[in-house]
Structures are given as C-alpha cells and as structure tokens.
C-alpha positions in Angstrom: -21.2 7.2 0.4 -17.8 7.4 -1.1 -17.3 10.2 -3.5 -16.7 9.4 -7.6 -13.2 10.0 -8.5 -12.6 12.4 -11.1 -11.2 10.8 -14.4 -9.5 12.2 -16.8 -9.1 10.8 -20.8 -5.2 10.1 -21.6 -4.3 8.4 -24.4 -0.9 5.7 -24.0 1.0 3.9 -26.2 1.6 0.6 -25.3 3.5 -2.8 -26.3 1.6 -5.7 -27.1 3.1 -7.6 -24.5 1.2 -5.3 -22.0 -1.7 -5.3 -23.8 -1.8 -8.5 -23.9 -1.3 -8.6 -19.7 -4.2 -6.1 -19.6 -6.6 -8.4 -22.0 -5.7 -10.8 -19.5 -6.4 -9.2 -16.4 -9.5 -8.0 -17.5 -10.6 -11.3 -18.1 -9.3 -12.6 -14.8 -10.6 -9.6 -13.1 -14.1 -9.5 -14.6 -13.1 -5.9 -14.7 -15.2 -3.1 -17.0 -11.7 -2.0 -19.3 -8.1 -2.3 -20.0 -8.4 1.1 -18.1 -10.3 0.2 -14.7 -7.3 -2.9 -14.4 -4.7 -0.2 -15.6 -6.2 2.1 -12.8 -6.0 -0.5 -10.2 -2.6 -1.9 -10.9 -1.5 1.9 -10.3 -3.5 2.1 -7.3 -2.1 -0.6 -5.6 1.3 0.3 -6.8 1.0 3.5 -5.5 0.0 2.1 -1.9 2.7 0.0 -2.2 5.1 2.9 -2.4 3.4 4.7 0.0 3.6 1.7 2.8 7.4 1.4 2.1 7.9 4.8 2.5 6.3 4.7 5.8 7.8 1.6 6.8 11.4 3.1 6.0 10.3 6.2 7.8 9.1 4.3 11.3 12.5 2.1 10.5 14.8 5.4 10.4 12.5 6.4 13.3 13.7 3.5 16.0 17.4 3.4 13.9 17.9 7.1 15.2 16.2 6.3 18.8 18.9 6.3 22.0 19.3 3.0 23.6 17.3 4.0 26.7 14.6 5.3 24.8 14.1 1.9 23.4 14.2 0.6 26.9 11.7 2.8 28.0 9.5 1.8 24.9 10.0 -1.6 25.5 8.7 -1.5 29.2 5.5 0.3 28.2 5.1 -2.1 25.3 5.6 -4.5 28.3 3.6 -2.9 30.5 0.3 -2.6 27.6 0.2 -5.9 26.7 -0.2 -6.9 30.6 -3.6 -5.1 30.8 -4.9 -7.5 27.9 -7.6 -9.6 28.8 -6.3 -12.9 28.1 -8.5 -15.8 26.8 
C-alpha cells in the first residue's frame, strides 16, 4: 500500500486569473480542492523537469561518446533486437 504523503498548511497569494484556472480545474478534474489540483499541477511539473534533466543527461551522455563507441553500441543494439521473437 502506498504510503500517505506528508502535507504541510502554506498559505499563497494568488491572482484571480489563477484562481480562476484552479476553480476550473477542479471542476474539470472532479478533484477534492484548489490545493489537490495545485498539488498535482506541481507534481507533474516537477516530473517534467526531472524527465528533461534526464533526457539532457543521456543526450550529453552519447554527445560525449567516441565514434567507435557508438559503433560498438550500435552492433549490440543490432545484435539484441535479432534475438526478438518476431510475430
């Protein structure tokens, strides 16, 4: 069973404009409160960071890799996909 995350009570001033976006999503989500859709929106924000940080990392990974290294890579990538069953 997936453990309860701890909340904590802030308090945020906000424009109306965004309130109004939160009113909206709420109603759109079927969501509890303006702060379970605030608390998602930064949830997948924050994954969405965290997947282009990784994606830049495994980018600046094969940008530093020598030419034969991504030779060899290729060949074994090659060489996987061979032992797939095929359909």
């Amino acid at each position: 069973m997936a453990k309860a995350a701890i909340k904590e009570r802030r308090s945020f001033t906000l424009s109306q404009e965004s309130v109004t976006f939160l009113e909206v999503e709420k109603r759109h989500r079927r969501a509890t409160s303006l702060s379970a859709v605030l608390d998602e929106i930064l949830r997948s924000k924050r994954q969405e960071s965290e997947r282009e940080k990784l994606n830049a990392a495994v980018a600046a990974y094969y940008d530093s890799c020598p030419e034969a290294q991504l030779a060899e890579d290729e060949k074994w990538g090659e060489f996987a996909e061979s032992q797939l069953p095929t359909e």
